[in-house]
C-alpha positions as CSV (number, residue, x, y, z in Angstrom):
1,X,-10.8,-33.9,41.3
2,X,-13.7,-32.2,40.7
3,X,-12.2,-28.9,40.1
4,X,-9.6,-30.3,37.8
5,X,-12.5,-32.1,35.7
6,X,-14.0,-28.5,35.6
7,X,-10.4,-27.1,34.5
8,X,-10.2,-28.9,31.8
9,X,-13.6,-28.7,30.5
10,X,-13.2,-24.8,30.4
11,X,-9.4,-25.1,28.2
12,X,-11.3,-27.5,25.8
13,X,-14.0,-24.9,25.6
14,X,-11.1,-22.3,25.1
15,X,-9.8,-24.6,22.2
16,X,-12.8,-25.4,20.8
17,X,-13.8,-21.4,20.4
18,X,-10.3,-20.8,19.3
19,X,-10.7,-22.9,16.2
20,X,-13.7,-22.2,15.4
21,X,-13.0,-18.3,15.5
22,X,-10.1,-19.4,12.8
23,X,-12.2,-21.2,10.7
24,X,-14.4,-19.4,8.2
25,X,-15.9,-19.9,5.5
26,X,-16.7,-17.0,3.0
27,X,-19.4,-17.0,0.2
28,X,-19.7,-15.2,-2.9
29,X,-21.8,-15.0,-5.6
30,X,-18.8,-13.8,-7.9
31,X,-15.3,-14.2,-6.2
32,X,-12.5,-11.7,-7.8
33,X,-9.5,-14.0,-7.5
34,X,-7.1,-11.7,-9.5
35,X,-5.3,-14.2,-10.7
36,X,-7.0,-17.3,-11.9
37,X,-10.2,-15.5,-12.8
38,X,-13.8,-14.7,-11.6
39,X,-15.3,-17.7,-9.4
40,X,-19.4,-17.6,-10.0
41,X,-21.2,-19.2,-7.0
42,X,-17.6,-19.3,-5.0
43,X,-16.5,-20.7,-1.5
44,X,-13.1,-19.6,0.4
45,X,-12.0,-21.8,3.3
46,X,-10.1,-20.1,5.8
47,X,-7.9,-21.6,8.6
48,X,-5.8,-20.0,10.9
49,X,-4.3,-17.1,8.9
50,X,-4.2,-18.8,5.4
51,X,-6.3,-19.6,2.5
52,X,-7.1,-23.3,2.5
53,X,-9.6,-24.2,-0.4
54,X,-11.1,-21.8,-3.0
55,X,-13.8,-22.9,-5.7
56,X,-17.4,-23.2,-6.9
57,X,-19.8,-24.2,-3.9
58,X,-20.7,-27.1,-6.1
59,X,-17.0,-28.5,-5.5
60,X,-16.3,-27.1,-1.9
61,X,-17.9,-28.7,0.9
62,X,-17.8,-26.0,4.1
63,X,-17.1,-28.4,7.4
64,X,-18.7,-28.6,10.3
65,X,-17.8,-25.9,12.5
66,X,-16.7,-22.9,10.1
67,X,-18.3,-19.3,10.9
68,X,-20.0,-18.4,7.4
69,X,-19.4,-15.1,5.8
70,X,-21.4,-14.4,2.9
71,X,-21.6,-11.3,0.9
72,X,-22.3,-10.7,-3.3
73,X,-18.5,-9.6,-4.5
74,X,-15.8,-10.7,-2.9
75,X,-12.3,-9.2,-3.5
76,X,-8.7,-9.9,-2.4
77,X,-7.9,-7.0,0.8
78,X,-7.4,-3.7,-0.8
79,X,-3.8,-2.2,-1.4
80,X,-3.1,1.5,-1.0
81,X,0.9,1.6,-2.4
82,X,1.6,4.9,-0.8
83,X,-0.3,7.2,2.2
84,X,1.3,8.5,5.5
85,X,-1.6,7.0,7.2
86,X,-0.7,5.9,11.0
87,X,2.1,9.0,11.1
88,X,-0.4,11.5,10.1
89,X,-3.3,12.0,12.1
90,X,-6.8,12.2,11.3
91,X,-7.5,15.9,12.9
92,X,-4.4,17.7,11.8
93,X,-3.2,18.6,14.9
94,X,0.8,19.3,15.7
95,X,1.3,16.2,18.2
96,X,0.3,13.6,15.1
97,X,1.4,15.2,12.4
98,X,4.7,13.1,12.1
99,X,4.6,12.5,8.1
100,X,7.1,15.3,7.1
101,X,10.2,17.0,8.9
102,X,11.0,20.3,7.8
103,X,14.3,21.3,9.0
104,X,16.4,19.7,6.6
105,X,15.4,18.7,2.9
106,X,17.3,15.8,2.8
107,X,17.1,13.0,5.9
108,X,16.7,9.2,4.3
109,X,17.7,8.2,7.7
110,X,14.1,9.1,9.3
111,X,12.2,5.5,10.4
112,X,8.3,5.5,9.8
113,X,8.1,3.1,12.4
114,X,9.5,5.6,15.0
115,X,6.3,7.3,14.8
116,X,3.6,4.6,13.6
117,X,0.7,4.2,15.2
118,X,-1.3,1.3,15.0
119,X,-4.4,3.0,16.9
120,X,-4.8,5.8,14.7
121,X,-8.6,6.4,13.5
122,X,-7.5,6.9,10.0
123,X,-6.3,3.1,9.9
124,X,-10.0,1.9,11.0
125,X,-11.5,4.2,8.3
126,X,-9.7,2.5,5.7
127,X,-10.4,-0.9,6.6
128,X,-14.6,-0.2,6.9
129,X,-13.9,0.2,2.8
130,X,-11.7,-3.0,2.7
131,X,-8.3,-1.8,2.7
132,X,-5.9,-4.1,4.3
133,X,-2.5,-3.7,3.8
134,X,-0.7,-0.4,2.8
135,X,2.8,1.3,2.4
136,X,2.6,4.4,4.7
137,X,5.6,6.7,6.2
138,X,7.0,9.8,5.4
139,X,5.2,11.8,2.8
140,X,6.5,13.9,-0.5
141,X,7.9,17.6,0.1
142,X,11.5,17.4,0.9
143,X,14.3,15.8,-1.5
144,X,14.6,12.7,0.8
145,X,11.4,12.9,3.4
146,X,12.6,9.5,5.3
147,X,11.8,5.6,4.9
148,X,8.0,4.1,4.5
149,X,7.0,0.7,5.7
150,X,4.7,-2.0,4.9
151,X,1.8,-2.5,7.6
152,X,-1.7,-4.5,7.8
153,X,-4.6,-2.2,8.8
154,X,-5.2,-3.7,12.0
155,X,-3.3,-4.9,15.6
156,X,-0.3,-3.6,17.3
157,X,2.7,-2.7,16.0
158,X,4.1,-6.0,16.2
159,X,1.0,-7.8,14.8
160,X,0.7,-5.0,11.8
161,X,4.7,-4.9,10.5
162,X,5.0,-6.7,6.8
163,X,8.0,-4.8,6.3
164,X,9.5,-2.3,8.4
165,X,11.6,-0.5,5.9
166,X,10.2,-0.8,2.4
167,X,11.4,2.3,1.0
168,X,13.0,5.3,1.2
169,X,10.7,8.5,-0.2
170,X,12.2,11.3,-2.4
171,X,10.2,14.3,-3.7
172,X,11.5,16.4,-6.7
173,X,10.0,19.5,-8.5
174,X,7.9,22.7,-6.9
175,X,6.4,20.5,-4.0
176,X,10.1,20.8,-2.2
177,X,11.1,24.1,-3.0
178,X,8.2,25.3,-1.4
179,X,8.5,23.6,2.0
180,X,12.4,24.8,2.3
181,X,14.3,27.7,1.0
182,X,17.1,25.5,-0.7
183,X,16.5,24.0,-3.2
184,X,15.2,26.8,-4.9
185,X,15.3,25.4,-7.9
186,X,14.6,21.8,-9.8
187,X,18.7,21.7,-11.3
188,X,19.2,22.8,-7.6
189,X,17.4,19.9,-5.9
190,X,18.9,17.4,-8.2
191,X,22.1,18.5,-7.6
192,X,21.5,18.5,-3.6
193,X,21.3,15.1,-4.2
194,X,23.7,14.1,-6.9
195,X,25.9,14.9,-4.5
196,X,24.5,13.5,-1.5
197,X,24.7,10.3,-3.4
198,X,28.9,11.0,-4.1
199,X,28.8,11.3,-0.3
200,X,27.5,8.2,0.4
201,X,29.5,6.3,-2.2
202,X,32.6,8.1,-0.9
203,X,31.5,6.8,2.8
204,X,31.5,3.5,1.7
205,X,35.2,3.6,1.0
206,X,36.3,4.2,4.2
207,X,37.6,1.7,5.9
208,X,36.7,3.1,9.6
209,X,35.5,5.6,11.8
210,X,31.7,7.1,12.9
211,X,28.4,5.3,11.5
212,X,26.1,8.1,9.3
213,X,22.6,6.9,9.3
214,X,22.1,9.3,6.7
215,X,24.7,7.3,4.8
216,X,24.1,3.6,5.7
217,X,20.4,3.6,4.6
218,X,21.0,5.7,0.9
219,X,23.8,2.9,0.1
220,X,21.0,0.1,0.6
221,X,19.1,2.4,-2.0
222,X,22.2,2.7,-4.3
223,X,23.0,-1.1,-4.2
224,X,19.1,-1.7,-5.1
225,X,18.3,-3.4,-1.6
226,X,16.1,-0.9,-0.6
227,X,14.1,0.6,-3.3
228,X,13.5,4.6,-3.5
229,X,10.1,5.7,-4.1
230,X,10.5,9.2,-6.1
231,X,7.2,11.5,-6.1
232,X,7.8,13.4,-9.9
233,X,4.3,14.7,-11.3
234,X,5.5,16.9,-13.9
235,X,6.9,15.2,-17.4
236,X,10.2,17.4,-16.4
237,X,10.7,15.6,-13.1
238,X,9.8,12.6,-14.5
239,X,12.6,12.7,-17.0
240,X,14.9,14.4,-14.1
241,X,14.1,11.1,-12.0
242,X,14.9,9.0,-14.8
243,X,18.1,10.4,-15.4
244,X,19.5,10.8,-11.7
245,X,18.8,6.2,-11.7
246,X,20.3,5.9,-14.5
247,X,23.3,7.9,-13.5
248,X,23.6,5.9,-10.1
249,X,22.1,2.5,-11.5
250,X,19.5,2.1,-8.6
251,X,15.8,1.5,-9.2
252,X,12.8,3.3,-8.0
253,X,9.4,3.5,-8.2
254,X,7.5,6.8,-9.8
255,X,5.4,8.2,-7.6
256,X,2.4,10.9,-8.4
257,X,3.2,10.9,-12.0
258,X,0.4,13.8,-13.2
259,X,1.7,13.9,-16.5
260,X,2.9,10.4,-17.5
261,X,0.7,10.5,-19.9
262,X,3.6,13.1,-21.6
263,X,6.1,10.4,-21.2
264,X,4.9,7.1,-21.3
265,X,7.6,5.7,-24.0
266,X,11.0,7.2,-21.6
267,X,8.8,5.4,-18.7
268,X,8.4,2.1,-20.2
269,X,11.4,2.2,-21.5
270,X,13.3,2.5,-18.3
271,X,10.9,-0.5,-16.8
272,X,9.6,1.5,-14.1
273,X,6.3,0.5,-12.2
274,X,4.2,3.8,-11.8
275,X,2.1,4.9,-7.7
276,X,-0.6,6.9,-9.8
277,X,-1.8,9.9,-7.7
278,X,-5.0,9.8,-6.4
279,X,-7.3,10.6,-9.7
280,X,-9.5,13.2,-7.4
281,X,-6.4,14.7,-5.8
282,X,-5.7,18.6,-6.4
283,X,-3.1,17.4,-8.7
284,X,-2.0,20.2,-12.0
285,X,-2.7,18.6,-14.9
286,X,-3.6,15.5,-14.1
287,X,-6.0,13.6,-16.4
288,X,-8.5,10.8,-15.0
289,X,-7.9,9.1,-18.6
290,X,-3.9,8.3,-17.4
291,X,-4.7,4.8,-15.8
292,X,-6.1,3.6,-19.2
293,X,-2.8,5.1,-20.7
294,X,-0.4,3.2,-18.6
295,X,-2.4,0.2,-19.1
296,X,-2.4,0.4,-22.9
297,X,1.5,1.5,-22.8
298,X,1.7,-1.9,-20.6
299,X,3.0,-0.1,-17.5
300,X,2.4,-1.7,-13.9
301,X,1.0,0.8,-11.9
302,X,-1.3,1.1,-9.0
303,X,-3.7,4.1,-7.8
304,X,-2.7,5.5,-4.2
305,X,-4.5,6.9,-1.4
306,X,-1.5,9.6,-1.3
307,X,-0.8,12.5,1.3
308,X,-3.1,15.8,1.5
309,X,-2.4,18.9,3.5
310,X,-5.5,18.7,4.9
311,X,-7.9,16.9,6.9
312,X,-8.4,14.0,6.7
313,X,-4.9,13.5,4.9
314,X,-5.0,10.3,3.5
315,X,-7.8,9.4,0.1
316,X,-9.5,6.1,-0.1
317,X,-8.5,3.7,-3.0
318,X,-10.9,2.5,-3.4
319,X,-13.1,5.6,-4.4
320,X,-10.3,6.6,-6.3
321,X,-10.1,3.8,-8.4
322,X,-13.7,3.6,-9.7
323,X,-12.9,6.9,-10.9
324,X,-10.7,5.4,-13.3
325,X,-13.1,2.2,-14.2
326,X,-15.3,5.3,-15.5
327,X,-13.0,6.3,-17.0
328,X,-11.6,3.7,-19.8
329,X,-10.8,0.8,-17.6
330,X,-12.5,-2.5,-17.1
331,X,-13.7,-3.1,-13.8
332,X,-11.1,-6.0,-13.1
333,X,-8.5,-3.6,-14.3
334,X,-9.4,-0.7,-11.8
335,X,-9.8,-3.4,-9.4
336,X,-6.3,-4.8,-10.2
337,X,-4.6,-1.5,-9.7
338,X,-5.4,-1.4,-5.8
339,X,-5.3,-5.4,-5.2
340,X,-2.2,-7.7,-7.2
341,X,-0.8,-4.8,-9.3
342,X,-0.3,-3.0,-6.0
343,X,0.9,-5.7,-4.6
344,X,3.8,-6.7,-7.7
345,X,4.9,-2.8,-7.2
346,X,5.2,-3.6,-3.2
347,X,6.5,-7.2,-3.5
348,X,4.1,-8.8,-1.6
349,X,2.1,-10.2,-4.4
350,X,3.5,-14.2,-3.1
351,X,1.0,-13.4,-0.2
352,X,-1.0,-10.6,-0.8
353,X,-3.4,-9.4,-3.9
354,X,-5.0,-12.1,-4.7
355,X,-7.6,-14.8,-3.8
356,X,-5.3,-18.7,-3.8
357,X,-4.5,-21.4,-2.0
358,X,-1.7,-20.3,0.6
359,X,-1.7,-17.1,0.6
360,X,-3.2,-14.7,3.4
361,X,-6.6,-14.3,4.2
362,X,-6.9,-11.0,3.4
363,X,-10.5,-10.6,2.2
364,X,-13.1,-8.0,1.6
365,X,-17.1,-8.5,1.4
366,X,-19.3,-6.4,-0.6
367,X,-23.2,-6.2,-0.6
368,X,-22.7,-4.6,-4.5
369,X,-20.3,-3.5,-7.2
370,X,-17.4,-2.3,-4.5
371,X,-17.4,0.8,-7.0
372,X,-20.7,2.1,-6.6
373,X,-20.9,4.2,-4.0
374,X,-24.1,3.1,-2.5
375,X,-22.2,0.0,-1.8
376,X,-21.1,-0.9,1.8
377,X,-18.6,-3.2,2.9
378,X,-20.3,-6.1,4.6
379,X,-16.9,-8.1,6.1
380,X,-12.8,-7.8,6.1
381,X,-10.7,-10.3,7.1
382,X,-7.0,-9.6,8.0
383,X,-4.5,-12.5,8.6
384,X,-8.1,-15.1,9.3
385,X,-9.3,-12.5,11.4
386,X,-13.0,-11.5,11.0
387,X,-12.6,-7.9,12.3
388,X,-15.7,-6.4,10.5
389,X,-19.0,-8.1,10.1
390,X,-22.0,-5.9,9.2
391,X,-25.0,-5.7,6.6
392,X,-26.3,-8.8,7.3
């Protein structure tokens, strides 16, 4: 009897801690909802994995119970749209460097997930800044590199998977010719896959006979159920981008986009959201005044941590986005660009990219202006999980 009294004193103890490790209670003295405004003085109740109550401290009573967080800017998790993080590894060596095949320019049919890995360092150093949720998978450099998937910055593979195939990456321009030796050319490339596409079309309308992988995944981007994610930085690829969706009537999402800036009336007209290269990325002709030209030309876009051939691959958004709030935009519009405008282009924006009741709790903490560099990252929370605490 007296072991069993003892039993259940340690499961209520076990409860007890349970809850109360999924009940926090974070405090800012301005709260970046991105979308209903800046909350001055602002409380966010957490429980489990959701955002429960969000408002002024005057209105919010925190219960009994909840673990406080408290920090001076609080922002929604940050969004990095594109980076092969997780499939490439942080010290460039051959056994992690899973991000791009090279022995054929064209294989859609390659799954990011088949080489993820939740554990790599990369992933931690991107959440210390507040990133919590990116797209990551096969990087640009061959016509059709493979497909990219949706992950949280933190858990196993099970725990981390938002979407497991997102996308499907294409690359067109010099980037591909130099990695293979056909295409030689840009008419070449497109071409390649003009008629890959055919192929695929033509596969549909047989009745029978062998699956393609190849095939099977490029129809779901044809028939718009998979989106493609086309890297184009030069105004020529752009246009060569637009022309090959228009000819097969799929969508896509431009990708790098150096000189959109040349061709921001073809991209608006054609309605396509823009994953901005990194602004400090060794990128020709790139301007750090393009975000404030999309934004004007009332583009959705969102700046990316991108793919680098070097160590440590991956950029950190959120360094490259204060570039551009130096750089003509307002600080809530650099911010947007890497929280909700991110999160519209990846489709998550029900959930993710903003600070309301019912979505996740995914939350960063700032001591400062989370674009000063001086700034450190005082707390992120991923699904209600407090998995960094630190400048107390």
């Amino acid at each position: 009897m007296k072991n069993r009294t003892k039993l259940t004193v340690l499961l209520l103890f076990i409860i007890l801690s349970i809850n109360t490790i999924a009940q926090l209670a974070v405090k800012g003295e301005k709260i970046y909802t991105m979308e209903n405004g800046v909350i001055r003085d602002g409380v966010i109740l957490i429980d489990g994995d959701k955002i429960t109550k969000i408002g002024t401290s005057a209105e919010i009573e925190i219960p009994t119970g909840y673990k406080i967080v408290e920090g001076k800017i609080v922002t929604p998790g940050l969004i990095d749209a594109h980076t092969v993080v997780g499939l490439s590894g942080i010290y460039n060596q051959p056994h992690d460097q899973d991000q791009l095949e090279t022995s054929d320019p064209i294989q859609p049919e390659l799954r990011a997930f088949d080489a993820y890995n939740p554990e790599e360092e990369l992933m931690d150093w991107l959440r210390q800044f507040g990133v919590t949720t990116v797209n990551t998978g096969h990087a640009p450099g061959a016509l059709a590199s493979g497909q990219t998937m949706i992950v949280k910055t933190y858990g196993s593979m099970n725990e981390s998977i938002v979407d497991s195939v997102f996308a499907v990456a294409f690359s067109l321009g010099n980037e591909v010719s130099s990695q293979f030796k056909s295409p030689g050319t840009r008419p070449k490339g497109i071409a390649m896959l003009r008629q890959t596409f055919l192929d695929a079309e033509n596969y549909k309308q047989k009745e029978s006979g062998p699956k393609n992988l190849k095939y099977e995944i490029l129809l779901k981007v044809l028939s718009g159920e998979v989106p493609a994610i086309i890297t184009a930085n030069t105004a020529v690829d752009i246009m060569g981008s637009i022309r090959l969706s228009e000819e097969f009537g799929f969508k896509f999402i431009l990708d790098g986009a150096a000189e959109s800036y040349l061709v921001l009336d073809e991209i608006k007209k054609a309605g396509i959201p823009v994953i901005l290269h990194p602004l400090m990325a060794r990128t020709k002709n790139l301007s750090f005044e393009t975000p404030k030209k999309l934004k004007d030309a009332g583009i959705l876009f969102e700046i990316q941590g991108e793919y680098e051939s070097y160590v440590p691959k991956v950029r950190n958004v959120l360094f490259e986005s204060a570039i551009a709030a130096s750089n003509g935009l307002s600080f809530e519009e650099a911010l947007a660009a890497i929280t909700i405008d991110a999160a519209k282009i990846l489709g998550i924006d029900s959930k993710a990219g903003s600070l309301s009741v019912g979505n996740s709790a995914d939350i960063a903490v700032y001591n400062g202006d989370p674009f000063e560099y001086t700034t450190q990252c005082c707390a992120v929370i991923i699904d209600g999980k407090l998995l960094k605490e630190a400048c107390k």
